[in-house]
C-alpha angles and dihedrals in degrees: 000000000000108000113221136248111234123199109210125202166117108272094194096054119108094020094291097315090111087070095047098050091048081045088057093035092054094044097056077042102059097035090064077056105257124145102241130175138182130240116196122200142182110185132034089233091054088051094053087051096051094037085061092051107044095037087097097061103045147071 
C-alpha cells in the first residue's frame, strides 16, 4: 500500500495564502500520482496532536 503525503498547515496564515499555495502543492502532488492530503491546523499545540496521529500513515 502507497502511504500518503500530507500537507500540513494553517489555513488562515498568511491571510488565507497558506491554502492556496497546499491547494497548488497538492495539486503538482497529486498530478506525478502520489496520494496527498491536507491537515489544517489552528494552534501549534492541534498540529502536534494530529501529526501524532496521522504519522503513521504518511510519508
Amino acid at each position: 500500500m502507497q502511504q500518503k503525503t500530507m500537507i500540513y498547515f494553517n489555513p488562515k496564515s498568511g491571510s488565507g495564502e497558506s491554502q492556496k499555495i497546499a491547494d497548488k502543492v497538492e495539486t503538482i502532488l497529486k498530478n506525478r500520482g502520489l496520494p496527498v492530503y491536507q491537515l489544517k491546523t489552528s494552534t501549534k499545540d492541534e498540529a502536534l496532536k494530529k501529526i501524532a496521529i496521522e504519522a503513521p500513515n504518511i510519508d
